[in-house]
C-alpha positions as CSV (number, residue, x, y, z in Angstrom):
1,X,5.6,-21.0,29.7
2,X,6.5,-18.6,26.2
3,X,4.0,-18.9,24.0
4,X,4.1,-18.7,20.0
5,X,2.5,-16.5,17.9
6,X,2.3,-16.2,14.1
7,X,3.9,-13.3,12.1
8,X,1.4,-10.5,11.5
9,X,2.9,-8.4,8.6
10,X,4.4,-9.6,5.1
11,X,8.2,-9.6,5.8
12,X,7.6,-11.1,9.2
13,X,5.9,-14.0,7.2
14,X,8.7,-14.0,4.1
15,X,11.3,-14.2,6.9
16,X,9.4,-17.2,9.3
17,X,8.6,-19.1,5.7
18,X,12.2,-18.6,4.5
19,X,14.0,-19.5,8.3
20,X,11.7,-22.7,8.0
21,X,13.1,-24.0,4.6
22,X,16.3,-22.7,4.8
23,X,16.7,-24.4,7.8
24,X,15.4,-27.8,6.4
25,X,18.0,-27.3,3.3
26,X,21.3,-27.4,5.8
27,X,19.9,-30.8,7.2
28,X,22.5,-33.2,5.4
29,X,20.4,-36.3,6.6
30,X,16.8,-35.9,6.1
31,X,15.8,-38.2,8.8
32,X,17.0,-35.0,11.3
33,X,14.2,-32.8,10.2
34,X,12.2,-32.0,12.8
35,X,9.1,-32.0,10.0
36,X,7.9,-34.3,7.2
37,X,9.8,-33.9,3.9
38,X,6.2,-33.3,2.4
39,X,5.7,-30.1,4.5
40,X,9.0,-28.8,3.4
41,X,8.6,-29.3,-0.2
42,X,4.9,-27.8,0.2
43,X,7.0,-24.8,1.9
44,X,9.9,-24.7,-0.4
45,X,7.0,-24.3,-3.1
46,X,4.9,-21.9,-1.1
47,X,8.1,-19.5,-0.5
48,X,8.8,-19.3,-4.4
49,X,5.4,-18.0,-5.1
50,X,5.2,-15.7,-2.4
51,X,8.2,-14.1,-3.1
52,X,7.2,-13.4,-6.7
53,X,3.8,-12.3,-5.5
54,X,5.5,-9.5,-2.8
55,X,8.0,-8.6,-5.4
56,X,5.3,-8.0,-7.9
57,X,3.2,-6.1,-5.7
58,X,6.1,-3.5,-4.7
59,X,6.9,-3.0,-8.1
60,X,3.1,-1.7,-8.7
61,X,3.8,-0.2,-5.4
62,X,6.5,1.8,-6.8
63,X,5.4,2.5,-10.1
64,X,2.3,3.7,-8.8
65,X,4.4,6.1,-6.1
66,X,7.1,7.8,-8.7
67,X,3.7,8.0,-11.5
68,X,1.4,9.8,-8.2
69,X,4.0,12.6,-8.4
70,X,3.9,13.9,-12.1
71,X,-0.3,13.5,-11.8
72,X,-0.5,15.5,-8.9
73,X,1.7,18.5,-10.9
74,X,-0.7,17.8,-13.9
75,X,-3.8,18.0,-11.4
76,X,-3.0,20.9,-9.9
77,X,-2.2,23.0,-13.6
78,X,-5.6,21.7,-14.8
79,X,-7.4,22.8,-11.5
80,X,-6.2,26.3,-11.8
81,X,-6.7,26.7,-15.3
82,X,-10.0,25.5,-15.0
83,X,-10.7,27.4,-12.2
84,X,-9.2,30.7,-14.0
85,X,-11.3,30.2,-16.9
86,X,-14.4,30.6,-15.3
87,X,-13.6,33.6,-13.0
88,X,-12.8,35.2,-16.7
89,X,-16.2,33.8,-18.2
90,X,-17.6,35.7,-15.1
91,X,-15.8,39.0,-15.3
92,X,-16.8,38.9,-18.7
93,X,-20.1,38.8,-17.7
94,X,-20.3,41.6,-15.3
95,X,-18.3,43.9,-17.7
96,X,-21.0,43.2,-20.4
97,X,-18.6,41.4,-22.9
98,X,-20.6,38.7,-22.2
99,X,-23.9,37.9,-22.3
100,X,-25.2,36.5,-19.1
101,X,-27.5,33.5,-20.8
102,X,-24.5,32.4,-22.4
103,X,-23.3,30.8,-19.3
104,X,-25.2,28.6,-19.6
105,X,-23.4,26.9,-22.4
106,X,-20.9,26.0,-19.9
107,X,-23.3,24.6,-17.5
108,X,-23.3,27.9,-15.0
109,X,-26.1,29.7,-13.8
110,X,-26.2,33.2,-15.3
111,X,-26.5,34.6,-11.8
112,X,-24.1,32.7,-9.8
113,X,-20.4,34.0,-9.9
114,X,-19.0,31.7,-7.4
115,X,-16.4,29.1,-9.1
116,X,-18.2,25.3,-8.9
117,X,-16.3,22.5,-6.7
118,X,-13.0,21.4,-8.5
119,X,-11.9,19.9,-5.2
120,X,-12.0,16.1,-6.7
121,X,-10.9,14.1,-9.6
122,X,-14.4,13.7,-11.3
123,X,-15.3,17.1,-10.5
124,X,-12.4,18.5,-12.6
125,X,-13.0,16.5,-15.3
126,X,-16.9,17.2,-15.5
127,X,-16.3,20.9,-15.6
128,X,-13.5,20.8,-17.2
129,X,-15.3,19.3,-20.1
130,X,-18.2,21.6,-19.5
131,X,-16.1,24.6,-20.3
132,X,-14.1,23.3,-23.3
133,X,-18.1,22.2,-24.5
134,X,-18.9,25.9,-23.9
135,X,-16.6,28.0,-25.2
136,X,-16.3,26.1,-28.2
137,X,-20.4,26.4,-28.6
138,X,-20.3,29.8,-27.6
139,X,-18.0,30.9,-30.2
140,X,-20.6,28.9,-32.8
141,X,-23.1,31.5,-32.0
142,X,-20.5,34.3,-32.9
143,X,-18.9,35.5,-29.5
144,X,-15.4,36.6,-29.5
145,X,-13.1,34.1,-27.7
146,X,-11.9,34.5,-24.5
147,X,-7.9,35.0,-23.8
148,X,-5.6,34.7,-20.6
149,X,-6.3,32.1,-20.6
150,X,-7.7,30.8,-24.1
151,X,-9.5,27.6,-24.1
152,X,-6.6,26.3,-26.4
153,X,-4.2,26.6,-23.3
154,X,-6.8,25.1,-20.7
155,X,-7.3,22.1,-23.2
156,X,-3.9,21.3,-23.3
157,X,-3.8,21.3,-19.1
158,X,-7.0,19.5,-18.9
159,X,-6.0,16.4,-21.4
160,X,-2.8,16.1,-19.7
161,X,-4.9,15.5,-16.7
162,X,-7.2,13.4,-18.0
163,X,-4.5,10.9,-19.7
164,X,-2.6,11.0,-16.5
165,X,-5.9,10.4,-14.6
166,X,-6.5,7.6,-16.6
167,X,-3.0,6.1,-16.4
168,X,-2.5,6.4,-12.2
169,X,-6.4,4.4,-12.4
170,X,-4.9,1.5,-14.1
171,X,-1.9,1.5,-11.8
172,X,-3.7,2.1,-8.9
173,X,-6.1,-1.2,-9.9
174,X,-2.8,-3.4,-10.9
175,X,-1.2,-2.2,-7.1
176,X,-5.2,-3.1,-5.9
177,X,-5.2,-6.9,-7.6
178,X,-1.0,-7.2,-6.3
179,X,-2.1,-6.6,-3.0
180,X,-5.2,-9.1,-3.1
181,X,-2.6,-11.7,-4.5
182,X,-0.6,-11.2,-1.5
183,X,-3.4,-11.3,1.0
184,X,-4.9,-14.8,-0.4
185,X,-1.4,-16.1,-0.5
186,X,-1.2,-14.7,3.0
187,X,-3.8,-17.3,4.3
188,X,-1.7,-20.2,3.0
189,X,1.5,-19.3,4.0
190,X,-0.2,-19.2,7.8
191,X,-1.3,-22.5,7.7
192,X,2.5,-23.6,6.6
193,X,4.2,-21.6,9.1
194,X,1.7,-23.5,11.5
195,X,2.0,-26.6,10.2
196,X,5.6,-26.6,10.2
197,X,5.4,-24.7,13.7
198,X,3.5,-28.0,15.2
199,X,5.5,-30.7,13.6
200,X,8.8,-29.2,15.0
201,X,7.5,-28.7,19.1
202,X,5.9,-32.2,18.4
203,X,9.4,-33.4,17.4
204,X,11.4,-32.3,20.1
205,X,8.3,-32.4,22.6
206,X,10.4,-34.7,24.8
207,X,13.4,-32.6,25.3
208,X,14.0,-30.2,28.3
209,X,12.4,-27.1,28.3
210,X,15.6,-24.8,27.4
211,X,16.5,-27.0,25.0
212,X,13.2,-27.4,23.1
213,X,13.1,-23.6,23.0
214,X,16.4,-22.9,21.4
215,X,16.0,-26.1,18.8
216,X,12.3,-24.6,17.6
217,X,13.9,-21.3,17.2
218,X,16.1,-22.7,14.6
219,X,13.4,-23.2,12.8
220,X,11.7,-19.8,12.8
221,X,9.5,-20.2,15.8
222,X,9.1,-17.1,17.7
223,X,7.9,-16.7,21.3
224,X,6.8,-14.9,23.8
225,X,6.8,-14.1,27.6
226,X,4.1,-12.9,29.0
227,X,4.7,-9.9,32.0
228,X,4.6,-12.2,34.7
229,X,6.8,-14.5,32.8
230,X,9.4,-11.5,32.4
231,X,8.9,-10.6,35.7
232,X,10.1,-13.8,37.2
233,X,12.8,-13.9,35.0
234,X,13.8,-10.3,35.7
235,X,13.7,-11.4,39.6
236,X,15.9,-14.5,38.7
237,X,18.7,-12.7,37.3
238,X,19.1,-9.9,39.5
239,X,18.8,-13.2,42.5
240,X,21.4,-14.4,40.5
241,X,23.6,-11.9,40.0
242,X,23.3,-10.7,43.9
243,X,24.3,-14.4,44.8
244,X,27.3,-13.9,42.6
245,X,28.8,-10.6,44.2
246,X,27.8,-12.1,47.9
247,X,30.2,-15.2,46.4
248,X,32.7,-12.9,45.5
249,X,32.6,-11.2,48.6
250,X,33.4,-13.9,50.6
């Protein structure tokens, strides 16, 4: 015996809601619905909203997608700016342009000449800050400013970053909330499929096996076989066909 089982992704779920009610639309007499009018209406409902809520969340999907790609340009031109401007703060120190203490401004140890971990999102925008702080307070106290490249140039880079950080955050929370929408609706349009699932087998519960299959099917019921199941029926047709050409033989 094939046995059912609920759809386990999205579209599988958009399509089984959808074959339900479209197939209790192209009954002409509603007394031939094989479930309650009640159900379908609940369905017809149920479909509406999750189509909105799936189109909704691909659009975030998308915007989010075709936004990732400027950010990660615009992450990668503050990171090595960044990056560049401290290996010159550094040089500058060991060619005695520089005082040492002064690194501190920019939140560097006066002994340490190893560029600080830019590798994530928040990092690059704490030091990034820390050296725009810095150079700016270290020209205060009357040092000469520091070109190739001047902090004007890493600013530039580094706010780009930072609005675009900002902007794929948002987007990244409104694709986040889309998805949740989607998941709780998930749970209800379950319980309709299933619903709708057990009215149909109870309505045609009486018919011949075959038959019952192929008239749930019409409604979006999927089944089934287990391996013995497609085993057996594997044997049966190749008994079947054999029979057939020892037929024809004779």
């Amino acid at each position: 015996m094939p046995y059912r089982r609920l759809p386990n992704t999205n579209q599988a779920r958009l399509r089984t809601l959808k074959s339900a009610v479209e197939q209790g639309q192209k009954i002409g007499d509603i007394r031939n619905l094989a479930f309650s009018l009640k159900t379908l209406e609940e369905a017809r409902s149920l479909l509406i909203r999750y189509e909105r809520a799936l189109d909704e969340y691909k659009q975030c999907s998308d915007l989010q997608v075709k936004s990732n790609k400027g950010y990660q340009e615009t992450l990668k031109m503050a990171r090595l700016y960044v990056s560049h401007f401290i290996q010159v703060v550094n040089m500058c120190v060991l060619r005695k342009e520089i005082k040492a203490e002064f690194k501190l401004l920019y939140g560097l140890q006066p002994e340490n000449t190893v560029v600080p971990d830019l590798s994530t999102d928040e990092k690059l925008l704490e030091w990034g800050q820390k050296v725009i702080n810095g150079e700016r307070d270290r020209q205060m106290k009357g040092g000469a400013p520091i070109y190739n490249p001047s902090i004007q140039k890493v600013k530039v880079f580094y706010e780009n970053f930072a609005e675009l950080e900002n902007k794929q955050k948002v987007l990244q929370a409104n694709t986040v909330r889309k998805m949740e929408e989607v998941n709780t609706l998930n749970k209800e349009v379950d319980a309709i499929i299933l619903q709708i699932w057990d009215e149909v087998e109870s309505t045609y519960a009486n018919k011949e096996e075959e038959e019952k299959l192929d008239k749930c099917k019409e409604y979006g019921i999927i089944y089934y076989y287990r391996r013995a199941e497609k085993r057996k029926m594997s044997m049966a047709d190749t008994n079947s066909l054999e029979n057939s050409v020892s037929l024809q033989e004779i």
